[in-house]
N, C-alpha and C positions, 0 to 999 in steps of 0.2 A: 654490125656483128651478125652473125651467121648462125641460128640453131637451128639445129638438125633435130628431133623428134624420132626416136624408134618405137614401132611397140612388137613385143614377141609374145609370142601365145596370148592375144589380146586382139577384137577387131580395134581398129585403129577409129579414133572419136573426135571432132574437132572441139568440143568442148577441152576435154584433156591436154590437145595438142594447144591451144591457145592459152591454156592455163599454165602451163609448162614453161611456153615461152615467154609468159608473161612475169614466170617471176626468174629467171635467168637474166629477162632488159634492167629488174631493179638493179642486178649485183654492178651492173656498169656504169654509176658514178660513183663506185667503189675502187674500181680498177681500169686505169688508163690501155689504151691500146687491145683492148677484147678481140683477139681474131675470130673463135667461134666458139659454139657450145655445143655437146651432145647430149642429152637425155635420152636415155635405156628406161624403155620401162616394161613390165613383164610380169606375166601374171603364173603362177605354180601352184597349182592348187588354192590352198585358201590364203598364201604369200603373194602381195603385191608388192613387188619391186621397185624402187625408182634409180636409177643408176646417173648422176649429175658429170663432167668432165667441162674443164672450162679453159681453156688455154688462149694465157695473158700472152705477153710480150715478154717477161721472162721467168713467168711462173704458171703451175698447172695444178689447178683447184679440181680434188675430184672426191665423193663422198656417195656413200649406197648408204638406203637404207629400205626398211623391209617391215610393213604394218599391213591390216586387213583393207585396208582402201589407200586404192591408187594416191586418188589426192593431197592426203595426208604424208606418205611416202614422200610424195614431192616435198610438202613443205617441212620436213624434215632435214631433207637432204640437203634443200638450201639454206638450212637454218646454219648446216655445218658449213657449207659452202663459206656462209656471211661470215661466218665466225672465222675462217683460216683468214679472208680477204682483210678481214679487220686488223688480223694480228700481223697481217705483213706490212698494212700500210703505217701499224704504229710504229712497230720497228724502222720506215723509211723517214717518220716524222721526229723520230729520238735522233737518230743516225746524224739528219740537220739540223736539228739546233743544239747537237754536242759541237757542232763546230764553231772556232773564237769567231765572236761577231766584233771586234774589232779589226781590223787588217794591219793596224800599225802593233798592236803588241802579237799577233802571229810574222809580220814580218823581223821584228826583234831577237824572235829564238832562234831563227835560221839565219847562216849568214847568207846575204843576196851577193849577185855579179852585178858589180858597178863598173862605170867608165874607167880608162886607164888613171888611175894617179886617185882614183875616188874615197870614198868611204865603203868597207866591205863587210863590218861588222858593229853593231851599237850595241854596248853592254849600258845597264843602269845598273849604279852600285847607291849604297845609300853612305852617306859622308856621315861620320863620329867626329863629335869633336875627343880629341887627343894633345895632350903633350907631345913633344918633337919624339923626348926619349920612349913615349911609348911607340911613339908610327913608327921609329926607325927597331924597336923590338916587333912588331908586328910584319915589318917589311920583311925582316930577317928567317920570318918563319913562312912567310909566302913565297910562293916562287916566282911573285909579278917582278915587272923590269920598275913598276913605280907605285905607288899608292896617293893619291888623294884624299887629302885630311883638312879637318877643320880644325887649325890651332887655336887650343883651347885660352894660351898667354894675350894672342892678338885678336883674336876672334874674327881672324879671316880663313880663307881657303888658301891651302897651301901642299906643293907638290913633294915628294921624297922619291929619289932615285936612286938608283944602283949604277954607278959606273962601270968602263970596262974592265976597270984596274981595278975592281971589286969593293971601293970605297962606296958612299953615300952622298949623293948631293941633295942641298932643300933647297927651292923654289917658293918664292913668300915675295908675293905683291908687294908692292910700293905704295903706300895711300899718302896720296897729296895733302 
C-alpha cells in the first residue's frame, strides 16, 4: 500500500510523516486489497488539520478532522477512518452467513435443469393421516392432479387421483 503524506502551511517533520503512516498500515488487516492512502495535513492558524482518504478495492474511506495538535487530529481522523472500515466489513460478514448453509434445502426451492427424462423439481409435503372421503374432499378443493395420504382405515400410504374424465382414482398398496 502506498501513503502519500502532504503537509500545507506546515514545515514538513518526519516524525509526523512516520506517524501518519503508521497508523494508516493498522487500518489494513481491516480491509483487503488497500491500493493507497493520502493524509492532508495543515496547519491555519491555531487549527491543525488532518485530512485521511484511503481507497479500497471498492470502497473510499475518507474523514477530516480539526484539534490544536497535529497528532491528535490524526488519531482522530483514523478513529473514524476505523469505524466506517468496521461497519462495512460487518455488513460483508452478515451479508454471508444470511446465506442457507445447507445446499440441498436451497437447491429444493429452485427448480434445477436436469438430464433429459430427469427429475426437475422436489417438493416435500408433509403426509396427514385422513379418511379416503376426507383426501378425496381435500383433492376437490386443490387444484393438484393427486394427493398423497396416509389412510387413516389401513394405516398405509396411499395415492388419490384426478382422472381425465374428471373422476377420482385411489392408489392403496397391497401388503402381503
Amino acid at each position: 500500500m502506498q501513503v502519500l503524506v502532504t503537509f500545507r502551511h506546515v514545515a514538513p517533520s518526519g516524525a509526523l510523516r512516520d506517524y501518519a503512516e503508521e497508523k494508516v498500515l493498522k487500518v489494513q488487516k481491516y480491509v483487503r486489497r488497500v491500493s493507497d492512502a493520502h493524509v492532508i495535513l495543515s496547519v491555519d492558524k491555531r487549527r491543525h488539520i488532518a485530512e485521511v482518504t484511503l481507497n479500497a478495492a471498492r470502497h473510499t474511506f475518507t474523514a477530516t478532522e480539526e484539534t490544536s495538535d497535529l497528532y491528535a487530529a490524526i488519531d482522530l481522523a483514523m478513529d473514524k477512518i476505523d469505524r466506517q472500515v468496521k461497519k462495512i466489513a460487518a455488513k460483508v460478514k452478515d451479508r454471508k452467513h444470511k446465506a442457507p448453509k445447507d445446499g440441498a434445502v436451497a437447491a429444493e426451492a429452485t427448480p434445477r435443469r436436469a438430464a433429459k427424462g430427469g427429475i426437475t423439481r422436489t417438493e416435500r409435503v408433509p403426509i396427514k393421516p385422513m379418511s379416503v372421503d376426507e383426501a378425496l374432499m381435500q383433492m376437490k378443493l386443490m387444484k393438484n392432479e393427486f394427493l398423497l395420504f396416509k389412510n387413516a382405515e389401513s394405516d398405509a400410504l396411499s395415492v388419490l387421483y384426478r382422472r381425465k374424465n374428471g373422476d377420482y382414482g385411489l392408489i392403496e398398496p397391497e401388503v402381503p
